[in-house]
N, C-alpha and C positions, 0 to 999 in steps of 0.2 A: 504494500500500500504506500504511496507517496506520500511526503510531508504533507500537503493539503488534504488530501484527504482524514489521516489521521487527526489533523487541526479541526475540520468541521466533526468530525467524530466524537472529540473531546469535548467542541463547543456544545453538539445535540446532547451530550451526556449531562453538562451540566444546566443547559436548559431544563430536563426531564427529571435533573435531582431538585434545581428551582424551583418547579411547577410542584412535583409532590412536597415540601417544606412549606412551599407556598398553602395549599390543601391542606394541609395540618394547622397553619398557623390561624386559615379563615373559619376552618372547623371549628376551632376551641377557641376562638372570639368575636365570629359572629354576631354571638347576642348581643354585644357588648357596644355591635353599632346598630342595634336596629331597636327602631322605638324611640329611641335616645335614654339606652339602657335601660327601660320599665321591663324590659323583657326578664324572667325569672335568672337567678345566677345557674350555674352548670360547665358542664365540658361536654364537648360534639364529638370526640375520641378520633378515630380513626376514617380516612376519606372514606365515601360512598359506606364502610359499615357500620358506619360509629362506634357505637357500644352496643351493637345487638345480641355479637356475642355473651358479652361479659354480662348483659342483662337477663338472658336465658340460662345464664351457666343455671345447673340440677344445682338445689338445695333441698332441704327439709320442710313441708309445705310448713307445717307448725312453727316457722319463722319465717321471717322476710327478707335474708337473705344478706348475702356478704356486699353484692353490690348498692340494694338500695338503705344497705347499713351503715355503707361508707359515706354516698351522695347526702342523706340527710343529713349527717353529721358535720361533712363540709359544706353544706348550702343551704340546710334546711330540709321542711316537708314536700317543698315544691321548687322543683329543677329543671332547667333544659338539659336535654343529652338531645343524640340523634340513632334514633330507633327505625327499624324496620325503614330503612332509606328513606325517613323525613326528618325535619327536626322535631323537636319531642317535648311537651312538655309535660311531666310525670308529676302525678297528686299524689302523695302520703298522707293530704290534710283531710280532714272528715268534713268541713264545711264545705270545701273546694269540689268535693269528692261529692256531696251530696247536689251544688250546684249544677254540677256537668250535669247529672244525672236527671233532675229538675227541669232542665234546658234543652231536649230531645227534643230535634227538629226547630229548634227556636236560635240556638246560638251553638250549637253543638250537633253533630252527626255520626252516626255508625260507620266507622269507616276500617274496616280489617281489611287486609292487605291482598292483594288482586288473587295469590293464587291459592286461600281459604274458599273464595267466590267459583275457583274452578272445580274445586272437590264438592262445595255444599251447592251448586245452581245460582242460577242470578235472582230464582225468585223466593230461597231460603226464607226465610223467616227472623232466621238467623244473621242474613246481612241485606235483607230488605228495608227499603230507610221510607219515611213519610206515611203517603198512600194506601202503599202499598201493605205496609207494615202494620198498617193501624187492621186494614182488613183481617189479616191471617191473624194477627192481635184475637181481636174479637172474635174469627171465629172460635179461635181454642181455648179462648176463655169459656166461651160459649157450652163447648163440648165437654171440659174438665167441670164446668158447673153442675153439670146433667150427670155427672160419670161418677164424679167422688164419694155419692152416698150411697149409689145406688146397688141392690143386695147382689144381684149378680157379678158384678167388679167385685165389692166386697168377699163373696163366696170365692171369684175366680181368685183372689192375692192368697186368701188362707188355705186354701186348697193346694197350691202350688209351692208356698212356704211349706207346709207339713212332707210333702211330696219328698222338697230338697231333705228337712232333715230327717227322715226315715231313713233313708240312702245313709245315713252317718251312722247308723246303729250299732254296725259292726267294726268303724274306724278309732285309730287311735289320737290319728291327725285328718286335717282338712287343707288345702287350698283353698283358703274362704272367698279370695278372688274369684276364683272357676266358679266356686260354687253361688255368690250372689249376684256374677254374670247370669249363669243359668237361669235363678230364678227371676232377676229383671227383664231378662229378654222373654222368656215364656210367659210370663204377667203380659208384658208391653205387645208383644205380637199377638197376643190372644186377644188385646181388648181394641187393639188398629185395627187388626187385619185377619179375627177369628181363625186363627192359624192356631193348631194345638203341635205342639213340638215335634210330636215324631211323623208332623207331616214333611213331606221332602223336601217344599217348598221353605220350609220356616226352617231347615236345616240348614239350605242355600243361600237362606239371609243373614244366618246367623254367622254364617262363615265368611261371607261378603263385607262385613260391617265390623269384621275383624281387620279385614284389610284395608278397609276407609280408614279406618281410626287409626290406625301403621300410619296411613299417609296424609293425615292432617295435622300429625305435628313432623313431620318431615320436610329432606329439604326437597322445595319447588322445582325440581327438574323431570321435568315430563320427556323423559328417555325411556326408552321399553326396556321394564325391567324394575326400573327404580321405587319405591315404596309411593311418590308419590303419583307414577302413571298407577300404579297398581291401582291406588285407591279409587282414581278416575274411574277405569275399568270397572273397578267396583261400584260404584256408585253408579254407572249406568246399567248393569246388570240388575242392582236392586230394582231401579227404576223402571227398566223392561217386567221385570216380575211382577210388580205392586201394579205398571198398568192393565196385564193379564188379568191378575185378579180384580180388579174393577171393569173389566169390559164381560169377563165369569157373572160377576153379581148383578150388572145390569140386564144381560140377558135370562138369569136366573130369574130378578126381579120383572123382567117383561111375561117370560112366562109363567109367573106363578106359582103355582104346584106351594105341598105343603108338608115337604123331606124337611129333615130340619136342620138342612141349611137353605131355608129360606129365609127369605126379609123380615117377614111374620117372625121368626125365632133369634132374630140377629138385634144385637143391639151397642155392636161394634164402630168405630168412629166410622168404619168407612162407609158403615151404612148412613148414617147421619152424613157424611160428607158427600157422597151422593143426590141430596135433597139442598145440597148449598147453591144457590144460583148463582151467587157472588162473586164464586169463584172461577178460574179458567181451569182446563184440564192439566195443564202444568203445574199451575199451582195447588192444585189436591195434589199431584204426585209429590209434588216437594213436602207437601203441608204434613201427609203418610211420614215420609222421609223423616220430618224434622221433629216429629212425634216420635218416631220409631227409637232414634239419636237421645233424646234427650230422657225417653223414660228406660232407656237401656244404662246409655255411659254413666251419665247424673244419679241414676239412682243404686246402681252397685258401688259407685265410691263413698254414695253418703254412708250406706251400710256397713261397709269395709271401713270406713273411719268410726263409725258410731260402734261395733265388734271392736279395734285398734286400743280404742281409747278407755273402753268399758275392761278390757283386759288388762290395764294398768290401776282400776279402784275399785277396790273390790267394796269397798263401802259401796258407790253407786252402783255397782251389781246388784246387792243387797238390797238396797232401797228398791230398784228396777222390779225386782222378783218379787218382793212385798205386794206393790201395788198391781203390777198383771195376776198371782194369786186372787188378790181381792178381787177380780174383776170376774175374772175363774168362779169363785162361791156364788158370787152375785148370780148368775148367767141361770134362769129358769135350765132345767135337767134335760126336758125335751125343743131347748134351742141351742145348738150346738155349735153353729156358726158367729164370731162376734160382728157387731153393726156398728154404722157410724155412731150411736149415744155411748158405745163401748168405748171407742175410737176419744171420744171428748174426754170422756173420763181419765184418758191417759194423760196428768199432766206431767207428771216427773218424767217420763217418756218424752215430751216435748221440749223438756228441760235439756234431755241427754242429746237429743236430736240438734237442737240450736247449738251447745257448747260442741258437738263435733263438728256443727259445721264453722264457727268462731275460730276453734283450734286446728282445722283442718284447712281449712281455703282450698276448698274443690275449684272456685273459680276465682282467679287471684288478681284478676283484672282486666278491663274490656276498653274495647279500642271508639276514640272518639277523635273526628277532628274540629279543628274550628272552624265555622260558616264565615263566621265577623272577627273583627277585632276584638276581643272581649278583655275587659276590664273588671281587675276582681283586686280588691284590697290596694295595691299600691304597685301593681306589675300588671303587666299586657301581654295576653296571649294572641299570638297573631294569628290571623285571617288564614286557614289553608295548616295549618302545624298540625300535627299529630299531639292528642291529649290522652293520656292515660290513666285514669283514677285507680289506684292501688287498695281493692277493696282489703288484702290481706294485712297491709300496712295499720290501718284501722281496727281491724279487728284484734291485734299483737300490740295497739301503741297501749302501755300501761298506763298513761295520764287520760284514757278513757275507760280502759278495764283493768280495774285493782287484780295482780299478779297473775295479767294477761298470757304468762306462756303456764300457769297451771290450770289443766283439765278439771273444772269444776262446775258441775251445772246446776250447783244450788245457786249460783251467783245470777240466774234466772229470775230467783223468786223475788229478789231488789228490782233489777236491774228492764227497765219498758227495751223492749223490742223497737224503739225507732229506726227509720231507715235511714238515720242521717249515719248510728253507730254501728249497724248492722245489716250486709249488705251480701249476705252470700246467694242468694239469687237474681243479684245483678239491682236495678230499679230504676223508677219514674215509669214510662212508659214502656220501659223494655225490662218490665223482672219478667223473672220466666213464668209465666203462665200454669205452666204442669208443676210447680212444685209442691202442692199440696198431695199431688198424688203419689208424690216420690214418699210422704213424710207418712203416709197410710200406708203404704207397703212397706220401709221398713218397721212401724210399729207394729203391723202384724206380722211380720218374721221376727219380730221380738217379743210378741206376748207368747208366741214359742218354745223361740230357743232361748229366753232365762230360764223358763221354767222345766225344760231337759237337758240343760246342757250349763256344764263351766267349760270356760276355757282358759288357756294361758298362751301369748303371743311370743313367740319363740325369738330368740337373742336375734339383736339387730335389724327386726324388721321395724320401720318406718316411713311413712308418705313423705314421697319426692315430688317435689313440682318440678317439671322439666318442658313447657313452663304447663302442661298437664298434668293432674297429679296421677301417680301411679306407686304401688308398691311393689318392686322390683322381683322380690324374692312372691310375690305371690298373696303376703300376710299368711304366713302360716302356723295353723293352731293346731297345741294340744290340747286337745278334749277328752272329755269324761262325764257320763251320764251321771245325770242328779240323780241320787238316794229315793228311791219313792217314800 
């Protein structure tokens, strides 16, 4: 190579070490020109990733983590970083936190990052904003209204619960994951989509939505092969199934007849979602979908934390199996089945149910950006930035909950349930809908299993948020049939 050459060589090299210094130095001071500094303090870490990485690193969901343990402490409850390739601004504050949340479609928007929208559909529920959203909203409000009390649901949860723990009778251990995946999914597919488990079809789904969920927290590379084509894949294979079976039901419903699986004997969402005019055929398939999702994944982690945690107090055990006994005596001899006034009755249940999910953070934070310029306290969020309220941050700050990381759910019987301090199924206009139903299924898999069953949660199992929470090892327990 000639002297010139080699000259422009050296010159491009330090142009491209220029430009990246440069990149780093606009990264981590950005904020620091725009607004004329109202904009929150932080660091933008690294070009185009920022801190995305270091913000997802796995930790223990029952804390908040080494990264946003560090940022408050140098900046406060409320930071910029640059997240999922925008700039970012992150709430640890509860007021801040309840604002966003408040502000849905007004100064704030749903906005999860483009390739979520490819695994869940454009017209999810999930990442559906305004209009759109308010619809599917209402109708599952609509459907869970009808559904929660009613004895059939009710019949179908304890039926299926007894089901799972018979199957234990003869074990010494459990994978309680396996085992309250099963019975979430066979509750959830029986009351969508009247499917009983050992049909082939709810076998196919079951298996298919194992490979969504691989590839919803995966990385974005839609290459054949990768976890998250697969999910793709999967997800339109569910969606070819669930239409099958609605074009089966309408044509059943046209003709009639009185097998019982007819209309007449069904009283499953899909039959109700059928009679919805509201809706387009897509969005009943998503709506299936987003039903399917949520009363599966959502309600075997709450389970798996609510079993996690109860394995560590045996006093709350204790307490637990007192009051489902008492509910037990109560129960006329020839009603065998419990009901929603049973359901009421369960408060220290309800108690156990919120502190797993305080100490657990199944959902540790949701994606919002800014419409406008929004002005809160003495800093500016700007117009287009990515928001993130930190519901986990909240529920772990101890200047809101007196000795926040111990599992304690007498701290219920002080403490009101508002959503400004507690937020584990999301809120304003986007809490989730189904979570009542999540909170009936596990307390009837726990008027149960206290009363057959102790267990003990075997060395070093605990819930990872990654940034989903997951128990690694499975949560595995040794159990032991109670003394009759």
């Amino acid at each position: 190579m000639s002297m010139a050459g080699e000259f422009w060589l050296i010159v491009m090299l330090f142009v491209l070490v220029g430009l990246f210094v440069f990149g780093i130095i606009l990264n981590h001071f950005l904020p620091l020109f725009l607004k004329h500094g109202l904009v929150p303090k932080g660091s933008f870490g690294y070009p185009l990733l920022g801190e995305t990485l270091s913000f997802l690193k796995s930790h223990p969901s029952n804390s908040i983590g080494s990264f946003l343990q560090e940022h408050c402490s140098r900046y406060g409850k409320v930071f910029t970083s640059h997240l999922f390739f925008s700039p970012t601004v992150v709430s640890c504050d509860q007021e801040l936190n309840y604002f966003i949340l408040q502000n849905e479609d007004k100064l704030f928007q749903c906005s999860y990052p483009k390739p979520i929208h490819g695994i869940l559909g454009k017209v999810s529920m999930l990442v559906a904003v305004s209009e759109t959203h308010k619809k599917l909203r209402n109708v599952a409000l609509s459907l869970v209204n009808t559904t929660k009390s009613k004895p059939e649901f009710l019949n179908d949860v304890e039926r299926i619960a007894t089901q799972v723990l018979n199957s234990w009778q003869n074990k010494e251990q459990v994978i309680f994951c396996d085992e309250a995946r099963r019975f979430a999914f066979n509750v959830i597919v029986k009351q969508v989509l009247g499917l009983t488990p050992n049909e082939p079809r709810a076998t196919q789904i079951l298996q298919d939505f194992r490979t969504f969920m691989k590839g919803l927290i995966s990385l974005p590379l839609f290459i054949p092969g990768t976890p998250y084509a697969r999910a793709v894949q999967a997800r339109n294979r569910i969606s070819s199934t669930v239409k099958a079976i609605i074009e089966e039901r309408r044509r059943r419903n046209v003709d009639g007849g009185d097998d019982e699986n007819s209309s007449s004997n069904r009283s499953d969402f899909l039959e109700i979602l059928l009679c919805v005019d509201t809706l387009s055929e897509d969005e009943k398939v998503s709506f299936v979908l987003d039903s399917l999702l949520g009363g599966y994944e959502t309600t075997f982690l709450l389970m798996a934390m609510v079993v996690y945690f109860l394995g560590q107090s045996n006093l709350a055990m204790e307490q637990l199996k007192i009051e489902h006994e008492s509910i037990r005596k109560m129960k006329d001899k020839d009603d065998h089945y419990l009901n929603w006034e049973d359901y009421k009755k369960m408060v220290f249940t309800q108690h156990v149910i919120n502190e797993a999910l305080r100490s657990g953070n199944i959902v540790k934070f949701v994606h919002r950006k800014a419409l406008k310029d929004v002005k809160f306290r003495d800093y500016v969020i700007p117009s287009g930035w990515k928001v993130l309220p930190i519901f986990s941050a909240v529920h772990l700050d101890p200047s809101i909950h007196a000795n926040a990381f111990q599992f304690n759910p007498w701290r219920w019987l002080d403490e009101d349930q508002t959503c400004k301090k507690f937020t584990p199924f999301g809120g304003g206009s986007r809490c989730c809908p189904g979570s009542e139903l999540g909170k009936v299924e596990v307390a009837f898999f726990l008027h149960h299993l206290i009363q057959n069953y102790r267990w003990r949660v075997e060395d070093g199992e605990q819930p990872i948020a990654f940034p989903y929470v997951e128990f690694r090892r499975g949560l595995t327990l040794n159990i032991s049939r109670c003394s009759e």
